[in-house]
C-alpha positions in Angstrom: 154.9 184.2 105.3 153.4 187.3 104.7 151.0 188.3 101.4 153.0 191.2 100.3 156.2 188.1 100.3 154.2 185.5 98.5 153.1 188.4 95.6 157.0 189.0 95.1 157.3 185.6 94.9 154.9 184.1 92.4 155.4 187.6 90.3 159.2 186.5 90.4 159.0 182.9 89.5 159.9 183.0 85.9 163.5 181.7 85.9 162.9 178.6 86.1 159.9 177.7 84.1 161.7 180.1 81.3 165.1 178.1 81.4 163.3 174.8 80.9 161.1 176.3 77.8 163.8 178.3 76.3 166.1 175.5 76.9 164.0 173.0 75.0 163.4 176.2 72.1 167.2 176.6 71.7 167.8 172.7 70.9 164.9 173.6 67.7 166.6 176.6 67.1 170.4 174.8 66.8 168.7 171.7 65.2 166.6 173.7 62.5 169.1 176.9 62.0 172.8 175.5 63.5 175.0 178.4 64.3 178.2 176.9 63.1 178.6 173.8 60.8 175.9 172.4 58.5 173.3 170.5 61.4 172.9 169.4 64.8 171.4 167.0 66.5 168.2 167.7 69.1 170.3 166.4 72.0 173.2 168.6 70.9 171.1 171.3 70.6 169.7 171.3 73.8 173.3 170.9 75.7 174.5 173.9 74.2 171.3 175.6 75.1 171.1 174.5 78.6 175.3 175.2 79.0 174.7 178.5 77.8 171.2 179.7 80.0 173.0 177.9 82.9 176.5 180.3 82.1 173.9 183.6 81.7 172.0 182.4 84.8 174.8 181.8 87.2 177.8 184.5 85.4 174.9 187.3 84.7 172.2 187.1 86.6 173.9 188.3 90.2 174.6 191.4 87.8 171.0 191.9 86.1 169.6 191.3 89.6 171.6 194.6 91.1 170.5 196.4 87.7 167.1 195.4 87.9 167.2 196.3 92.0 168.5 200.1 90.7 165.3 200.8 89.1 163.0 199.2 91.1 164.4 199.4 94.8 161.0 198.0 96.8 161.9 194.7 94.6 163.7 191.8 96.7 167.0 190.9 95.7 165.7 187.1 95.0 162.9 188.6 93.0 165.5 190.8 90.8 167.7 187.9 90.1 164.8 186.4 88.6 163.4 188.8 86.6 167.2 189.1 85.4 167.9 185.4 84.6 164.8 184.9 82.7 165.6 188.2 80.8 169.0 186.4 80.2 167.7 183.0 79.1 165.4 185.2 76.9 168.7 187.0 75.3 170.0 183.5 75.2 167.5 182.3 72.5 167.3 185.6 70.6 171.1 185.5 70.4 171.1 181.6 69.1 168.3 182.8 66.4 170.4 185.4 65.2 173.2 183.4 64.7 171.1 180.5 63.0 169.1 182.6 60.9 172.9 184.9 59.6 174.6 181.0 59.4 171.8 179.9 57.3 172.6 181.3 54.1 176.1 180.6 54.1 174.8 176.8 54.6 172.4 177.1 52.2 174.9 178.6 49.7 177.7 175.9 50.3 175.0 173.2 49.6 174.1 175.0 46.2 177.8 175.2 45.5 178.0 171.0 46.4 174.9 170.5 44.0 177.1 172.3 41.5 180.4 170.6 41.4 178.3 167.4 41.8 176.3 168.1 38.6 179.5 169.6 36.7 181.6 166.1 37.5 178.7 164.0 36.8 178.4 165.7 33.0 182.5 165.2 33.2 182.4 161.5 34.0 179.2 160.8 32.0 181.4 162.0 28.9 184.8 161.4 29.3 185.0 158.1 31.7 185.1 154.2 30.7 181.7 152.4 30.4 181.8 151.1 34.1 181.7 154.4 36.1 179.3 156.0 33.9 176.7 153.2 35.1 177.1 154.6 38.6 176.6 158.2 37.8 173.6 158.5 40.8 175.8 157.5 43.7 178.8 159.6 43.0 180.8 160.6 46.3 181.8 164.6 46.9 185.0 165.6 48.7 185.2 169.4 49.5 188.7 170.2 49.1 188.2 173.8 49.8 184.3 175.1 50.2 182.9 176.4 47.7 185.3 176.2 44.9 187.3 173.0 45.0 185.6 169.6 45.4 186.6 166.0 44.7 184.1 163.5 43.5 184.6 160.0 42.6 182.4 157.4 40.7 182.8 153.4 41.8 183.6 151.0 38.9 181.6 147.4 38.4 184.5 146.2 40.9 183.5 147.8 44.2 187.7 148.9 44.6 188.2 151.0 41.5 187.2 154.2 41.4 187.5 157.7 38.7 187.7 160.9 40.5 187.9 164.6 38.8 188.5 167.4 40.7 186.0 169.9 40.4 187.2 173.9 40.5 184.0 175.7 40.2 185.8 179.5 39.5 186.7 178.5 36.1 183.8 178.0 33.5 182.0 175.6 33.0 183.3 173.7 29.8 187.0 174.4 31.9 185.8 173.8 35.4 187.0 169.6 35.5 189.8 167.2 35.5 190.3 163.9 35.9 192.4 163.2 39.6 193.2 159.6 39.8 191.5 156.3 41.2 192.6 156.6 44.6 188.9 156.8 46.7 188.2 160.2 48.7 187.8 158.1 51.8 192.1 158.4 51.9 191.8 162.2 51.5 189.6 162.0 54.9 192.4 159.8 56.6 195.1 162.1 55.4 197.0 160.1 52.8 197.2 159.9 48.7 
């Protein structure tokens, strides 16, 4: 092998060692700042990083290689398609930090919006419910009926089955904002009955 072949070579060895690190950056990325939803898990986070370097490797790199090639035409066409997959793996993790970092605040706000239907219904129930679900005012359980305005939240009785729920409608005022909704828990909400 000649020198001027091994140069090119170790010069265009970055796809590889890039896909691993960025891979491994993008599962921090969606576990610290998800894109979509509220979290992720590290493992989830690194699947969809590896599935999407892998699609930008294999669906854009032939492409970036012939760009790359265009500009620099003493480059070799292996050499090209490396420089353009790392650059792709690259775009890859800038793209997933975008979307993280833009998600973020609408997570952040729909947790706000949770802490305040939680705190309204807990002043609700601490005033208005019998003796027995007032004692559980600490482990009260949330049901978003529609984020960020609507939002279900139940306290358990002494007897583990009974339950007072007010639904919580956080565009009215405060003082206006709750109403009682029955003893029926949220977990049949989640299954699809009541």
């Amino acid at each position: 092998m000649s020198l001027t072949r091994i140069r090119w070579r170790l010069r265009g060895a970055w796809l590889w060692p890039s896909f691993v690190v960025l891979s491994l950056i993008d599962a921090a990325i969606i576990h610290a700042l998800p894109p979509a939803g509220d979290s992720a898990t590290w493992v989830a986070g690194w699947l969809a990083g590896f599935v999407a370097n892998l699609i930008a490797v294999a669906f854009l790199g032939r492409l970036g290689g012939r760009i790359v090639r265009r500009l620099r035409r003493d480059m070799p066409v292996v050499v090209a398609r490396d420089y353009a997959g790392a650059v792709m793996t690259l775009a890859i993790t800038a793209a997933l930090l975008a979307a993280g970092l833009s998600h973020h605040q609408t997570v952040r706000a729909d947790r706000a919006a949770l802490q305040d239907a939680t705190a309204r219904a807990e002043a609700f129930i601490g005033a208005h419910a019998p003796a027995a679900f007032q004692r559980n005012l600490r482990t009260l359980d949330t049901y978003p009926l529609q984020i960020p305005v609507l939002y279900r939240v139940c306290a358990t009785g002494s007897a583990a089955a009974r339950y007072y729920c007010v639904v919580v409608d956080r565009s009215k005022p405060f003082g206006a904002s709750v109403r009682y909704a029955g003893s029926e828990p949220n977990w049949v909400l989640g299954q699809g009955g009541y």
